[in-house]
N, C-alpha and C positions, 0 to 999 in steps of 0.2 A: 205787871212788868216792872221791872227796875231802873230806875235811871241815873246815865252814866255822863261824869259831870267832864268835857274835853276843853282843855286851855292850851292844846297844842296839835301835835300831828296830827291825832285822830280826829280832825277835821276834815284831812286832805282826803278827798276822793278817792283817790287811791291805794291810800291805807286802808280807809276804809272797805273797798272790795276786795283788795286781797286779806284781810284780816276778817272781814264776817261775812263778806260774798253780797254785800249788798249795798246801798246807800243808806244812812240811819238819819232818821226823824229828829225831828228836837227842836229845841227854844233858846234863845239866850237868856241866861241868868247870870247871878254876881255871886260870889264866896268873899266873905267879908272872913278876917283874920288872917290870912294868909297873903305870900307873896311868891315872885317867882326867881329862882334863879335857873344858870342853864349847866346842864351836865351833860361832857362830851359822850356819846355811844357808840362802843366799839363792838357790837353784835351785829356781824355781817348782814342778816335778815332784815334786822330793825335798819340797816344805814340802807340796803337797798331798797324796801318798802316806800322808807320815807324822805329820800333824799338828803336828807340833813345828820349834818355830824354832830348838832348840836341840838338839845333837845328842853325844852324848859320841865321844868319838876316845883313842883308846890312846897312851902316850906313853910309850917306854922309861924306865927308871927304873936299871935294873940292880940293885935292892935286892931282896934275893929274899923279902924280910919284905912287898913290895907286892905285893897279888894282885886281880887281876879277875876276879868269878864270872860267870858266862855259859855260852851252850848251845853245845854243839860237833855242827853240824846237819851230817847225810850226803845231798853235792848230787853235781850230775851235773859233766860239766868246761861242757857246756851253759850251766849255773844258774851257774859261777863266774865266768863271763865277764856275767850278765846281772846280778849282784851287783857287778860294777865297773861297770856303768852308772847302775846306784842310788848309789853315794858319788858324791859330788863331788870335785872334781881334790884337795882338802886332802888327802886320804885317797890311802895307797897298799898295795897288798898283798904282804903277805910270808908264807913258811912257816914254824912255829916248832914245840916239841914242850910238850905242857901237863904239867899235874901228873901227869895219868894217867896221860904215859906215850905219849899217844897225838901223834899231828900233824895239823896244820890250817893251814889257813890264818888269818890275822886282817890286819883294814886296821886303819893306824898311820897318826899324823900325817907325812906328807911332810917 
């Protein structure tokens, strides 16, 4: 199974059931190089989903003193594909490997 690395909404409960019908599993991990800034979202879906008009997005840094805390959730390849229909086009996904050790995925600013 894949695992999919969330520093923002797709924490909230309720994203989460309506975007993969379930509550997802996971751990906290760290993303070392990267930072976060926020970009407004104006896709009706994604603002009713998740309450919030403003959404953070991961921004390489390559400074490895920059780090993002967040949960590294274990999805199906199902659930990774219905997680790219939750971001909006700003957002793009890549695979990296975390502090842990471990790899995942995480969406980056395009």
């Amino acid at each position: 199974m894949p695992n999919l690395f969330s520093y923002g909404t797709l924490q909230k409960e309720q994203v989460q059931i309506e975007t993969f019908g379930r509550l997802l599993q996971g751990e906290k991990n760290v993303l070392t190089g990267y930072k976060l800034e926020m970009l407004e979202i104006t896709d009706p879906e994604v603002l009713r989903k998740s309450n919030q008009k403003y959404h953070p997005i991961l921004v390489f840094s390559g400074n490895i003193e920059d780090e993002v805390e967040g949960i590294l959730f274990n999805v199906s390849d199902e659930e990774i594909l219905q997680a790219d229909e939750y971001e909006v086009d700003d957002y793009k996904r890549i695979e990296t490997t975390f502090k842990s050790g471990k790899s995942g995925f995480i969406y980056v600013r395009k």
